[in-house]
PAZAPA-4460 file (N, C-alpha, C; in steps of 0.05 Angstrom, whole numbers, plus 32768, in hexadecimal, padded with zeros to 4 digits):
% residues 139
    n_x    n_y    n_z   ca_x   ca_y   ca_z    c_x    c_y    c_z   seq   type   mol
   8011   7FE9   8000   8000   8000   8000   8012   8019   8000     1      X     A
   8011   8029   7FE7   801F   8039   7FEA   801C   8052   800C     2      X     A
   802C   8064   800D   802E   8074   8029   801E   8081   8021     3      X     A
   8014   8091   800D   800A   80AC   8008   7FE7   809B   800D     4      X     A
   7FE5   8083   7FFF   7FCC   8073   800E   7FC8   806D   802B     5      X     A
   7FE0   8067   8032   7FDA   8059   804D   7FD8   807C   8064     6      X     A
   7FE6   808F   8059   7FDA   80B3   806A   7FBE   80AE   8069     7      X     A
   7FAD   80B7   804B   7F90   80B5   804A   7F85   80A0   805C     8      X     A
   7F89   808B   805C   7F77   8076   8062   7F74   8076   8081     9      X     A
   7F8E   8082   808C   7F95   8089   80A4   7F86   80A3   80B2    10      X     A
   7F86   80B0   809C   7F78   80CF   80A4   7F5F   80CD   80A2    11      X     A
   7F4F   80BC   8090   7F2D   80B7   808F   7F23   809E   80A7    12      X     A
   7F38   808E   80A9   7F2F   8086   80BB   7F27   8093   80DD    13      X     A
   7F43   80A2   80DF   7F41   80AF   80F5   7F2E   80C5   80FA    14      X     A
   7F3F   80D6   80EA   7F26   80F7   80E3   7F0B   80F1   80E1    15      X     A
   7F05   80E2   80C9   7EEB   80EC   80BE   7ED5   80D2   80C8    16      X     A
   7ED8   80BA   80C9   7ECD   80AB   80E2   7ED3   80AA   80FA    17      X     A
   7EED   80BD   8105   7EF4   80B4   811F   7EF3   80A2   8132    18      X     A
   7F09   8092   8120   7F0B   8073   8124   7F1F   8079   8142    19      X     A
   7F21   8064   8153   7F44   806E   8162   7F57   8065   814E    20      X     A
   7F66   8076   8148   7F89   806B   813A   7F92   804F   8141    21      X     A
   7F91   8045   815A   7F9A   8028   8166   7F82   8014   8156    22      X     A
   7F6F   8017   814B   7F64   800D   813E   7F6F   8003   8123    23      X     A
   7F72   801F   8111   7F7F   801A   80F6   7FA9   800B   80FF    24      X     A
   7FB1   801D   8111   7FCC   800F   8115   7FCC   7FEE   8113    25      X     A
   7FB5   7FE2   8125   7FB6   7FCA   8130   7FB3   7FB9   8112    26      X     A
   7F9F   7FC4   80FD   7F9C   7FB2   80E6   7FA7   7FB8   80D4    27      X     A
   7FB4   7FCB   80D3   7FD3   7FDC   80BF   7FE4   7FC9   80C5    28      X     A
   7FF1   7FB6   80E0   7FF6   7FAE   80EA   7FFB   7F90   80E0    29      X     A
   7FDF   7F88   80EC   7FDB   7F67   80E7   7FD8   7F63   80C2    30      X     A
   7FD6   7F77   80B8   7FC8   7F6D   809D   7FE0   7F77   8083    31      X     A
   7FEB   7F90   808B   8001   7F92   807A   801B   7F8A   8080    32      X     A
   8022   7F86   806A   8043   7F65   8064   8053   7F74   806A    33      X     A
   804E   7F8E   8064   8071   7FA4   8075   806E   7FB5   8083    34      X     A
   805C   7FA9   8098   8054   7FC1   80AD   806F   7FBF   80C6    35      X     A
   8076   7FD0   80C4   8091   7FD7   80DA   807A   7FDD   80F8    36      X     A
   8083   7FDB   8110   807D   7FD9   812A   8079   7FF2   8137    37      X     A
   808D   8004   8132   8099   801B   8134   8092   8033   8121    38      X     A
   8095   802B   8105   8088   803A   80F8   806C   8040   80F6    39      X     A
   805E   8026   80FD   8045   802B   80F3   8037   8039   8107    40      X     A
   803E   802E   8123   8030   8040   8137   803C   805E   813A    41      X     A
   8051   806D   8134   805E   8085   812F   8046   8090   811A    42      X     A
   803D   8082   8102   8034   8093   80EA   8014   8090   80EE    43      X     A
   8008   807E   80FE   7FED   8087   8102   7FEC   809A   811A    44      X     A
   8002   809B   812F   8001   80AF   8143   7FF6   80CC   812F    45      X     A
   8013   80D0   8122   8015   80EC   810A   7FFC   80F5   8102    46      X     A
   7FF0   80DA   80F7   7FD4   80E4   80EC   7FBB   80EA   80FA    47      X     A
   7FC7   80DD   8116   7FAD   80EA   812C   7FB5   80FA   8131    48      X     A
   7FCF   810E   812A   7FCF   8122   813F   7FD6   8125   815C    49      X     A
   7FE4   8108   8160   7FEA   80FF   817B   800D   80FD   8179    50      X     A
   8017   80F1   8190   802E   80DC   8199   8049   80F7   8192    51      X     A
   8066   80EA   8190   807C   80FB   818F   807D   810A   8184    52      X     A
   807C   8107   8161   8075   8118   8149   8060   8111   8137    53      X     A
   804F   812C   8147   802E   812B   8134   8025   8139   812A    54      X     A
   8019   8141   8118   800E   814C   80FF   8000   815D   810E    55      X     A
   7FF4   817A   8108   7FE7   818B   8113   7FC4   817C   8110    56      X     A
   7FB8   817B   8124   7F9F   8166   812F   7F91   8170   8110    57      X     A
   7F8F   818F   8107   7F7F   8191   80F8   7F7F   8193   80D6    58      X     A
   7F9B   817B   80D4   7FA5   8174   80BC   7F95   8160   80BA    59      X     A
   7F7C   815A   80A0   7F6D   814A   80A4   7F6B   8147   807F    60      X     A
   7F72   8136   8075   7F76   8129   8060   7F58   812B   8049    61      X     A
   7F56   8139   8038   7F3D   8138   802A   7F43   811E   8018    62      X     A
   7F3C   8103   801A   7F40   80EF   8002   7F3F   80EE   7FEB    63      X     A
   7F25   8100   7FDA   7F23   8108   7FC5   7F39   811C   7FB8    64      X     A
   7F3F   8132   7FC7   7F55   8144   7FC0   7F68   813B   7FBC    65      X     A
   7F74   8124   7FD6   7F8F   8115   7FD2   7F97   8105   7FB8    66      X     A
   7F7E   80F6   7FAD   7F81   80E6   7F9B   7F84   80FF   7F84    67      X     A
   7F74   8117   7F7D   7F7E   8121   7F68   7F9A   812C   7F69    68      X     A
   7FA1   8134   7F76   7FBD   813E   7F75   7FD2   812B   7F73    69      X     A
   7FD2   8108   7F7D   7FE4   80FD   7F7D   7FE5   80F0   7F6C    70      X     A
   7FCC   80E2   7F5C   7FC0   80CE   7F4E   7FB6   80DC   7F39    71      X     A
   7FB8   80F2   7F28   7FA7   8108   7F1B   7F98   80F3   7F03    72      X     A
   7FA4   80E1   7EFD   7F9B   80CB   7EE4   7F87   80BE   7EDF    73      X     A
   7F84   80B5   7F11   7F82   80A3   7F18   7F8C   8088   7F13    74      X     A
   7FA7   8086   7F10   7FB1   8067   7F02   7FB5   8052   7F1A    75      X     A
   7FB8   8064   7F2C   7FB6   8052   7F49   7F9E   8043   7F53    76      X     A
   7F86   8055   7F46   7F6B   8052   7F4F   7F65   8036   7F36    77      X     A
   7F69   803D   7F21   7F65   8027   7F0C   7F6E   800A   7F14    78      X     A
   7F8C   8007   7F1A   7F99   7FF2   7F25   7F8D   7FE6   7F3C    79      X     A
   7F88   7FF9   7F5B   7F85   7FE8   7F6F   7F61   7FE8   7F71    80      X     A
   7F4E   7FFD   7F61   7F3A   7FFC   7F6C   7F28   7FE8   7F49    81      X     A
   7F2D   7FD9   7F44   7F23   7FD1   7F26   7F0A   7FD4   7F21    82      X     A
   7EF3   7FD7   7F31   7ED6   7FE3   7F30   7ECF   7FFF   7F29    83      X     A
   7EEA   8010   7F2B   7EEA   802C   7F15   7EF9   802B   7F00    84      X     A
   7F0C   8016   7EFC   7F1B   801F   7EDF   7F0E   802C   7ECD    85      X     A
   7EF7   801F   7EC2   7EED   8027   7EAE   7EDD   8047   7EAD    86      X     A
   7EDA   804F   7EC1   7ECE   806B   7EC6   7EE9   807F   7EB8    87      X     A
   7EDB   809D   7EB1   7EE6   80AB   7EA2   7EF9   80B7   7EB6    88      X     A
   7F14   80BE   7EAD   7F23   80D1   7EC4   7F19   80E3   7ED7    89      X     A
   7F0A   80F4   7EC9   7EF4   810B   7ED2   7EF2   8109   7EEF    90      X     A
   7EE3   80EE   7EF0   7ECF   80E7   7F05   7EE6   80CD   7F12    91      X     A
   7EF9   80C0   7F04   7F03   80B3   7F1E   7F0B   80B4   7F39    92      X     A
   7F0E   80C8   7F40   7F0C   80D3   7F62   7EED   80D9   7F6E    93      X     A
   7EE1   80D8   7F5C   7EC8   80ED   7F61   7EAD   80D7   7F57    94      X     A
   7EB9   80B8   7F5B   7EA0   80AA   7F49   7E83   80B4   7F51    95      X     A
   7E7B   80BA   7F67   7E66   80C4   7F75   7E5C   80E2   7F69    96      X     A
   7E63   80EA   7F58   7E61   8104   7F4E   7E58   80FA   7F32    97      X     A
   7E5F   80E4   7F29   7E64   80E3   7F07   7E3D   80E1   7EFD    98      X     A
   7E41   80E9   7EE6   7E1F   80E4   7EE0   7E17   80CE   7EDD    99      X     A
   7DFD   80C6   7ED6   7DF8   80A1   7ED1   7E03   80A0   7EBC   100      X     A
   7E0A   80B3   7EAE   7E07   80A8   7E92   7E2C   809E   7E92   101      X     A
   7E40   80A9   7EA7   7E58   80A2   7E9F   7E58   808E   7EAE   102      X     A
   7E4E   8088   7EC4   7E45   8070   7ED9   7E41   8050   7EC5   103      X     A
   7E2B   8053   7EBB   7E2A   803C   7EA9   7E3F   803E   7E98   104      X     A
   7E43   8049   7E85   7E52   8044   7E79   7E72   8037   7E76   105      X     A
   7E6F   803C   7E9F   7E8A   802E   7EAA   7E85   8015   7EB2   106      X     A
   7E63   800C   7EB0   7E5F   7FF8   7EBE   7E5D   7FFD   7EDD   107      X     A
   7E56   800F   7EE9   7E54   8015   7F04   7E41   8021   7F07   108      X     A
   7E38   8019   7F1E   7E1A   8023   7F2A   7E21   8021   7F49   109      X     A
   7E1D   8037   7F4F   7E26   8049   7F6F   7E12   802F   7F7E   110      X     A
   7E20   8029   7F9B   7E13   801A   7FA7   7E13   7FFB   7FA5   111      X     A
   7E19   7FF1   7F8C   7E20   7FD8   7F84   7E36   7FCC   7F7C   112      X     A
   7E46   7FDC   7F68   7E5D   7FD8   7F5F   7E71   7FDF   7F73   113      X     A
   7E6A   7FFE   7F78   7E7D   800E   7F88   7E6D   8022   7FA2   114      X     A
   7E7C   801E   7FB9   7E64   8034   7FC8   7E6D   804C   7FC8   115      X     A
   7E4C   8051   7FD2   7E51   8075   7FD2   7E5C   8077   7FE2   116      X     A
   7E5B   8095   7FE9   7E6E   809C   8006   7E68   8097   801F   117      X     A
   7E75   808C   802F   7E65   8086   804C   7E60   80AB   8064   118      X     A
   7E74   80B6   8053   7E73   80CF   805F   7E79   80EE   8052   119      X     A
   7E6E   8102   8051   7E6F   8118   804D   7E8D   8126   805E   120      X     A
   7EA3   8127   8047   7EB9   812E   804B   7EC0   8148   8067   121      X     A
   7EAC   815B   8056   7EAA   8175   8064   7E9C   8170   807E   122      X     A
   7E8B   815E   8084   7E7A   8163   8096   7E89   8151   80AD   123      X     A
   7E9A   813E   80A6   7EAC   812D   80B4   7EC1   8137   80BF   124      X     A
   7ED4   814C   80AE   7EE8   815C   80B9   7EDB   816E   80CA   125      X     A
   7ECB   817E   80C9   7EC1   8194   80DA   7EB3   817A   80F7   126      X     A
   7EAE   8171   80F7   7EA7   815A   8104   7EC1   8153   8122   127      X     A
   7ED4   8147   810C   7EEE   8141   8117   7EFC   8157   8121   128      X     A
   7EFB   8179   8118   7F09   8192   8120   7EF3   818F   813E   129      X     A
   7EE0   818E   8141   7ECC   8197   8150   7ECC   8181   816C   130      X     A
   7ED7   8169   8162   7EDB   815A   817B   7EF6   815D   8181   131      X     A
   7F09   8160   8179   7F25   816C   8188   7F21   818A   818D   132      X     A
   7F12   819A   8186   7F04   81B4   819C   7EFC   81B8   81B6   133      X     A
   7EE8   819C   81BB   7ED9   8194   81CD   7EED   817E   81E1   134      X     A
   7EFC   8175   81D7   7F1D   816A   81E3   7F2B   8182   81FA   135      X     A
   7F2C   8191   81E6   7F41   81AB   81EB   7F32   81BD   820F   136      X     A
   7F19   81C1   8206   7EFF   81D0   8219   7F04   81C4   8238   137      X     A
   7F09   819E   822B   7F03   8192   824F   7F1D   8196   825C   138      X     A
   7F31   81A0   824C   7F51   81A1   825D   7F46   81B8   8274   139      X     A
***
């Protein structure tokens, strides 16, 4: 799994479901073939915003953004996610946006093939700023 995946996956898990980090560490862990001991618990600390050296709490990863800027092709998304290859560049970050008409034509139908979003990006981060606020209040 590349790093720039395993930040996101780290940051939506935490941020925008507010998962605990010791959650994602533990199966980052058991499930990936080169998970280091040391590293891995150091880099979901980072992404919570916790432990020695951590990321400012309100560095919170937009997934869709990340993938355009890193993936602009999407060739990463083609390879590991094969239920979008066929969707137009346009909309490969954004399958949830695309019309029916580019939907079928990829062979995808939201909900079946591929799901929609389990969460509203914006409403998740403001969410996650708002409970490390309410953190901050009980000191």
């Amino acid at each position: 799994m590349h790093n720039r995946v395993r930040m996101i996956t780290a940051s939506f898990l935490i941020k925008d479901l507010l998962i605990d980090w010791r959650e994602g560490e533990s199966w980052f862990r058991d499930t990936l073939v080169d998970a280091d001991p040391a590293a891995n618990t150091a880099n979901w600390q980072w992404v919570a915003g916790s432990g020695a050296d951590a990321s400012p709490f309100f560095r919170i990863f937009n997934p869709v953004l990340q993938g355009e800027k890193f993936d602009p092709d999407g060739g990463y998304i083609r390879t590991f996610v094969p239920e979008l290859a066929a969707l137009d560049s346009k909309y490969i970050h954004r399958p949830f946006e695309a019309p029916d008409t580019v939907l079928k034509r990829a062979g995808i139908e939201l909900g079946r093939d591929f799901p929609r979003p389990i969460v509203d990006h914006t409403a998740a981060r403001q969410r996650a700023l708002d409970a490390h606020a309410s953190l901050k209040k009980d000191d």
